[in-house]
N, C-alpha and C positions, 0 to 999 in steps of 0.2 A: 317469457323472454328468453333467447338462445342465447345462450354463453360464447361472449367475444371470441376474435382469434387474437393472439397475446403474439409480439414478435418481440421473442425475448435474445439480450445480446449479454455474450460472458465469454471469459477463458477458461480454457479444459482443465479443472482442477480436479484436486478428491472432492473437493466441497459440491462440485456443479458438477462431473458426469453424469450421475445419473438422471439428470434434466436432460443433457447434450446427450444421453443414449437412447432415452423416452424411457427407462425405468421408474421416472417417477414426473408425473403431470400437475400441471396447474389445475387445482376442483374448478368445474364449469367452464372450461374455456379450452379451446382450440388452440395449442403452441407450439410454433417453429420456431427454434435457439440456432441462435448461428451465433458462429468466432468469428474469430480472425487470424492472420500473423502474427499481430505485437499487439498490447497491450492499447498502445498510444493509436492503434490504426482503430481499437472499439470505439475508445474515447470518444477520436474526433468524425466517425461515422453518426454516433448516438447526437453531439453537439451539435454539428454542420450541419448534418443529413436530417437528422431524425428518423432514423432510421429504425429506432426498437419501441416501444410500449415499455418494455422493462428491461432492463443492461445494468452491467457492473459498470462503475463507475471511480475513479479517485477520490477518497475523502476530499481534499485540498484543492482539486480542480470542482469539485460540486460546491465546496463554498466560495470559490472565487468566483462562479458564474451564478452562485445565489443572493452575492454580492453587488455582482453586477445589475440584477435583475431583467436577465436574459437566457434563462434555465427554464423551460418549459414544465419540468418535472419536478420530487420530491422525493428525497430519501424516505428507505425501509430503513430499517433497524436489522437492516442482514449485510455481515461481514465476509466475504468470500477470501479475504486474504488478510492474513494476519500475519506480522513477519518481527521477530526480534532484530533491530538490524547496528547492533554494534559492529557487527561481520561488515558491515555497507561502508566502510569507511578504509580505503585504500593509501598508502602513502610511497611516495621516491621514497627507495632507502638512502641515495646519497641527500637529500635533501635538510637531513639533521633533526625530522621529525622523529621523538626518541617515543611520545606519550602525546595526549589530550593539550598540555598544557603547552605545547612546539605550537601551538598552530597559529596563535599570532603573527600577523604578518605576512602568511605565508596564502599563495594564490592556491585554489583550491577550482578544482572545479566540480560541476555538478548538471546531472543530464537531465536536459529537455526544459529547463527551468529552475528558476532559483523558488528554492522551495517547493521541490515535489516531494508526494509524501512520504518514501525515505528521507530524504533532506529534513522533512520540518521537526519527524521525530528524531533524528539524530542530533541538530543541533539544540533541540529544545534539552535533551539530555546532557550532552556536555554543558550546555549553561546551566542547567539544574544542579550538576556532581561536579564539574570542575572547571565553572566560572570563565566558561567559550564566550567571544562576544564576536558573532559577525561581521559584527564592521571594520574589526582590526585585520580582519583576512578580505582579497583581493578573490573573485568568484570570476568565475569562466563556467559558458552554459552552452551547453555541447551535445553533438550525439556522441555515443561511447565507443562503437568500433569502427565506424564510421563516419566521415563528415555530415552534419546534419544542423539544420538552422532551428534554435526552439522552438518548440512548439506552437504550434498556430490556432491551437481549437481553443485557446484557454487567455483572460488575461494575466500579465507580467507585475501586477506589484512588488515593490518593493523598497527599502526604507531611502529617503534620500540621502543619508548618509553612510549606507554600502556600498560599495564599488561592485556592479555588476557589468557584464561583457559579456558577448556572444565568443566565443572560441574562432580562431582566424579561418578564411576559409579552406579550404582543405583537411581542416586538419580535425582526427580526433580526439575525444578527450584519453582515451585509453592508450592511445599514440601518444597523445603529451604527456602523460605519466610517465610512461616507461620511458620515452628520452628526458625527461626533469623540464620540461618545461612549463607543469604544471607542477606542485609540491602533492597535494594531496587529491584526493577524488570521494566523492557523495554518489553514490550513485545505486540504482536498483537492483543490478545485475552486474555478475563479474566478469571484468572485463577479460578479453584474449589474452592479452599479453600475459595475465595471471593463470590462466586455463592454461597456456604455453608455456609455464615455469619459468620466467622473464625474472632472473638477478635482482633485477631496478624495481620491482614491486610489493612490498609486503602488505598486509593487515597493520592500521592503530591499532588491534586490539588483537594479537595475534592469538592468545589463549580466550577465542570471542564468546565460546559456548558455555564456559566456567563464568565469565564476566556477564553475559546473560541471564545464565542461572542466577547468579546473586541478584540481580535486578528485578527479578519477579519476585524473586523469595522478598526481598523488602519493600517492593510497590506494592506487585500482588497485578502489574499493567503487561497486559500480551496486547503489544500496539497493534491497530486497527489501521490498515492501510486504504481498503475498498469500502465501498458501499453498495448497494442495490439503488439504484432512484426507479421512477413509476413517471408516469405523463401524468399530471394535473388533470388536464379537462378527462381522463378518464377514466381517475380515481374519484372524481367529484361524479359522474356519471353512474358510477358504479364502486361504490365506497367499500362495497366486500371484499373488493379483490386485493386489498390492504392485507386482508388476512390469510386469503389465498394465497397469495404469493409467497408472503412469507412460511407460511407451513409448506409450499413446496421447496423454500429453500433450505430450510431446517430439515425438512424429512432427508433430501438427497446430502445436504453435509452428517445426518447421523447416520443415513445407510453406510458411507465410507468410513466413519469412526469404528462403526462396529464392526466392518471386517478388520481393523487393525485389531481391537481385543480378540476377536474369535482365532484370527491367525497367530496367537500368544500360542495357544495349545500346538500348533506346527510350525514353532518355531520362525515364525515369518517366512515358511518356504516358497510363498509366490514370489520374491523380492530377490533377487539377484545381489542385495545387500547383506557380506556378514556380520552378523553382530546385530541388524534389526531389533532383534527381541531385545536385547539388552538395553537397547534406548526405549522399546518403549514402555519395559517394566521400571526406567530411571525418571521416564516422565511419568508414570500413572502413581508414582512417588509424591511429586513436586505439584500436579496439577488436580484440579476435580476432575471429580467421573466426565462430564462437559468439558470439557477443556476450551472450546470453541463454541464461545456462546452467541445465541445471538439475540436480538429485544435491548432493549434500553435498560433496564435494571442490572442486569448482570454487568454489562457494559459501560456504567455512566462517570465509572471511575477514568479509565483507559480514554474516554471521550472526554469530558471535560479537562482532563490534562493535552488533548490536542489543540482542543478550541483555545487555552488559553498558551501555548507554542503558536497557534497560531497568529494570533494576534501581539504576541510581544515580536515574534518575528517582524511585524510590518505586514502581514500577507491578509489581515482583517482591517479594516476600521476601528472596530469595535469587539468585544467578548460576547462572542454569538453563546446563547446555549443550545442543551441537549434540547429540550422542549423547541424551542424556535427549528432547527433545523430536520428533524424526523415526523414524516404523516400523525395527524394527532389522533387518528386512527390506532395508531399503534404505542403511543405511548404510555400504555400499561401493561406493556409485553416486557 
């Protein structure tokens, strides 16, 4: 039997170059990876379209349409993006948010959806450490630098007794921050007005990488934002490629780990950053030789604390687990 052609979809990370360069291939199978612009333009190509065999994917939008039972595919047990995101959490400086515990009350907004998955791990953490409750805040659901209507490739749960709203038209969420018409913002990426040094916007959590650190050192959780999913009918067709894939996703995230150690001995000189070495002799401190794991075992910690933010959120029915949601293929990885 000849080896499929595999139309794989992802963004240009360390983890996945070497896919997206062809340094490193799918065993048995024929593969063209294609990007895109945004993140949200894979998504809803992979969702609407079907466009890829294999794509990165949102934790939180892959259970919302696993939910739905309108997902043609099934997660791997491969993370392409991992993001500590206390940094994700923006506020008005006039607005009197001082800390965590301001934010009652106060209208917040949050892009592309209430509960994407920065949102789900941020607020599942403030409710975890300092007793956040959703509902007392007022959400705006916005694009960030520009006006944009939520997201369309995904459904909208959410609890009946949260106030959700779409952001007025014109306007956007990064724009109502910096004029105070929002208090606070959730979001995945930083906004302009803050790239532009804007007065009116600081960090919740201005010292975020200290506040970080401490978070791992006592969870031991480097939140899981992506996933990998696979088409069903042709993982069922061809059940190897469960493992295929994932060893080429692994091989190409450890080929990029280890030029970060090997580049220790030159001082990080490909990197236009100074001081590189220094972080990552401060992380090879703090983390394992892996740092960036991927399979269910290493992972199941980090995962079951989403699934269950995500369901206290409103954005589950039920407490999905690790088992129900990843190819059973793979859940001895």
């Amino acid at each position: 039997m000849s080896g499929p052609r595999l139309t794989v979809g992802c963004f240009p990370y360390d983890t996945t170059r070497p896919l997206l360069d062809g340094s490193v291939g799918i065993d048995g199978a024929e593969v063209s990876v294609r990007t895109g612009a945004t993140l949200p333009e894979i998504f809803e190509r992979l969702v609407c379209d079907e466009e890829f065999d294999v794509a990165e994917l949102g934790l939180t939008f892959y259970l919302r349409l696993l939910e739905a039972g309108t997902l043609p595919y099934v997660a791997l047990p491969v993370f392409p993006v991992r993001m500590f995101r206390h940094s994700a959490v923006f506020v008005n400086t006039h607005s009197g948010v001082r800390g965590p515990r301001d934010l009652a009350g106060r209208t917040i907004g949050e892009f592309g959806t209430y509960g994407q998955d920065p949102g789900v791990w941020n607020k599942g953490v403030l409710m975890d450490e300092y007793g956040f409750r959703p509902e007392s805040s007022r959400w705006v659901i916005g694009g960030l630098d520009r006006p944009a209507a939520p997201f369309a490739f995904t459904p909208h749960p959410h609890p009946a007794d949260v106030d959700v709203r779409p952001a007025p038209e014109g306007k956007s969420l990064g724009g109502m921050l910096d004029a105070g018409e929002i208090d606070v913002l959730f979001t995945a990426n930083v906004p302009q007005c803050v790239l532009d040094g804007s007065p009116n916007v600081t960090r919740l959590f201005p010292d975020f990488e200290a506040v970080e650190r401490d978070y791992y050192r006592r969870t031991g959780i480097f939140p899981i934002m992506h996933t990998v999913v696979m088409r069903r009918d042709l993982l069922r067709e061809r059940p190897e490629l469960a493992h295929s894939v994932q060893r080429a996703f692994t091989r190409a995230k450890d080929l990029s780990a280890d030029r970060y150690r090997q580049r220790r001995r030159w001082y990080q000189a490909q990197t236009m950053v100074p001081w590189m070495n220094s972080l990552v002799d401060r992380n090879a401190d703090l983390f394992p030789e892996d740092w960036w794991p991927y399979g269910v075992s290493a992972n199941r910690t980090t995962l079951d604390t989403f699934l269950r933010y995500h369901v206290e959120q409103g954005l589950s029915s039920r407490r999905w687990t690790v088992d129900e949601i990843f190819a059973a293929e793979l859940l001895d990885t």
